[in-house]
C-alpha positions, 0 to 999 in steps of 0.5 A: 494476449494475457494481461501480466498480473498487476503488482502491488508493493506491499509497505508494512512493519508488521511481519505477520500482518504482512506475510497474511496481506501478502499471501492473500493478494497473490492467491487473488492472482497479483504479483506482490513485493514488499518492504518492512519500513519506509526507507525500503518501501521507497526504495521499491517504487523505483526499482519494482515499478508497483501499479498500486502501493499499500502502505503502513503509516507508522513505520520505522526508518521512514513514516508512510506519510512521509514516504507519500510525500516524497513520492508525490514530489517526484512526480509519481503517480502510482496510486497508495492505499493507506493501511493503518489502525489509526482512525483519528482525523488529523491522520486521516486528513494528512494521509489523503492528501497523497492517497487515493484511499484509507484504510483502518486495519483493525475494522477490515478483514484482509480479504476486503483489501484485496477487494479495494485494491482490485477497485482502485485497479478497475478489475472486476 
Protein backbone atom coordinates (compact mmCIF):
# COMPACT_ATOMS: atom_id res chain seq x y z
CA UNK A 1 0.00 0.00 0.00
CA UNK A 2 1.13 3.52 -1.00
CA UNK A 3 1.53 6.10 1.75
CA UNK A 4 -0.84 9.49 0.81
CA UNK A 5 1.18 12.26 -0.24
CA UNK A 6 1.95 14.58 2.91
CA UNK A 7 0.44 17.75 3.35
CA UNK A 8 1.80 20.83 3.87
CA UNK A 9 -0.21 24.25 4.85
CA UNK A 10 1.59 26.80 3.04
CA UNK A 11 0.69 30.47 5.32
CA UNK A 12 2.25 33.57 3.28
CA UNK A 13 1.26 36.96 2.40
CA UNK A 14 3.26 37.21 -0.51
CA UNK A 15 1.21 35.80 -3.52
CA UNK A 16 4.25 35.18 -5.90
CA UNK A 17 6.60 34.09 -3.18
CA UNK A 18 3.44 31.76 -2.44
CA UNK A 19 2.41 30.67 -5.75
CA UNK A 20 6.44 29.55 -6.60
CA UNK A 21 6.71 27.65 -2.69
CA UNK A 22 3.46 26.32 -3.43
CA UNK A 23 4.38 24.91 -7.21
CA UNK A 24 7.69 23.85 -6.05
CA UNK A 25 6.22 21.52 -3.15
CA UNK A 26 3.69 19.51 -4.98
CA UNK A 27 6.18 19.14 -8.10
CA UNK A 28 8.20 17.26 -5.02
CA UNK A 29 5.09 15.09 -4.60
CA UNK A 30 3.23 16.80 -1.58
CA UNK A 31 -0.40 17.90 -1.24
CA UNK A 32 -0.09 21.51 -0.28
CA UNK A 33 -2.88 24.16 0.62
CA UNK A 34 -2.46 27.66 1.57
CA UNK A 35 -3.80 30.93 3.32
CA UNK A 36 -2.55 34.33 2.60
CA UNK A 37 -2.88 35.88 6.40
CA UNK A 38 -2.97 34.46 9.85
CA UNK A 39 -6.52 34.40 10.23
CA UNK A 40 -7.10 32.09 7.30
CA UNK A 41 -4.05 30.17 8.15
CA UNK A 42 -5.45 29.10 11.44
CA UNK A 43 -8.48 28.41 9.98
CA UNK A 44 -6.80 25.65 7.76
CA UNK A 45 -5.14 23.64 10.48
CA UNK A 46 -8.42 22.83 11.67
CA UNK A 47 -10.48 21.92 8.64
CA UNK A 48 -7.27 20.67 6.16
CA UNK A 49 -5.53 18.53 9.22
CA UNK A 50 -1.60 19.85 7.43
CA UNK A 51 1.39 17.40 8.83
CA UNK A 52 3.86 20.19 8.49
CA UNK A 53 2.77 24.21 8.43
CA UNK A 54 5.05 26.62 6.69
CA UNK A 55 4.35 30.09 8.08
CA UNK A 56 5.12 33.95 7.15
CA UNK A 57 5.70 35.82 10.56
CA UNK A 58 4.55 39.23 9.31
CA UNK A 59 1.12 38.80 7.97
CA UNK A 60 -2.04 40.92 7.86
CA UNK A 61 -5.13 39.88 9.86
CA UNK A 62 -3.06 37.73 12.27
CA UNK A 63 1.16 37.70 12.90
CA UNK A 64 2.35 33.79 12.54
CA UNK A 65 3.87 34.15 16.05
CA UNK A 66 0.56 34.74 17.01
CA UNK A 67 -0.87 32.22 14.79
CA UNK A 68 1.69 29.74 16.52
CA UNK A 69 0.62 30.44 19.64
CA UNK A 70 -2.92 29.76 19.50
CA UNK A 71 -1.86 26.58 17.83
CA UNK A 72 0.28 25.61 20.76
CA UNK A 73 -2.64 26.57 23.40
CA UNK A 74 -4.83 24.34 21.85
CA UNK A 75 -2.69 21.52 21.88
CA UNK A 76 -1.73 21.14 18.32
CA UNK A 77 1.23 19.37 17.62
CA UNK A 78 1.65 19.80 13.95
CA UNK A 79 5.25 20.89 13.45
CA UNK A 80 5.87 24.83 11.93
CA UNK A 81 8.72 26.07 10.00
CA UNK A 82 8.91 29.88 10.23
CA UNK A 83 9.47 31.56 6.62
CA UNK A 84 10.46 35.02 7.05
CA UNK A 85 13.42 37.62 6.02
CA UNK A 86 13.64 38.88 9.48
CA UNK A 87 16.84 37.32 10.93
CA UNK A 88 17.18 39.68 14.14
CA UNK A 89 17.45 37.79 17.31
CA UNK A 90 14.33 38.88 19.28
CA UNK A 91 12.37 37.32 16.28
CA UNK A 92 14.04 34.41 16.22
CA UNK A 93 14.06 33.45 19.60
CA UNK A 94 9.99 34.24 20.07
CA UNK A 95 9.46 32.21 16.95
CA UNK A 96 11.33 28.99 18.12
CA UNK A 97 9.37 28.99 21.10
CA UNK A 98 6.41 27.48 19.08
CA UNK A 99 8.55 26.08 16.01
CA UNK A 100 10.41 23.50 15.04
CA UNK A 101 12.70 25.63 12.86
CA UNK A 102 13.39 29.27 10.74
CA UNK A 103 14.01 29.91 8.21
CA UNK A 104 15.20 33.30 6.73
CA UNK A 105 13.80 33.80 2.88
CA UNK A 106 15.97 36.15 1.34
CA UNK A 107 19.11 33.55 2.38
CA UNK A 108 17.32 30.30 0.99
CA UNK A 109 16.57 29.16 -2.40
CA UNK A 110 12.80 27.77 -2.66
CA UNK A 111 14.19 24.41 -3.45
CA UNK A 112 16.14 23.86 0.14
CA UNK A 113 12.69 24.33 1.70
CA UNK A 114 11.47 21.61 0.31
CA UNK A 115 14.48 19.83 1.33
CA UNK A 116 13.87 21.02 5.01
CA UNK A 117 10.48 20.08 4.98
CA UNK A 118 11.11 16.73 3.44
CA UNK A 119 13.85 16.68 6.79
CA UNK A 120 11.53 17.68 9.33
CA UNK A 121 8.83 14.88 7.74
CA UNK A 122 11.77 12.11 7.83
CA UNK A 123 11.49 11.35 3.79
CA UNK A 124 14.31 10.71 2.49
Amino acid sequence: MVDAPKKILVVEDTKSYLFILTETLRDAGFTVVSAEDGEAGLLAVESEKPDLILLDITMPKMDGITVSKKLKEAGSLVPIIFLTNMSDLKNVSEAMQNATDYIVKADTSVDDVVVKVKEKLHIV
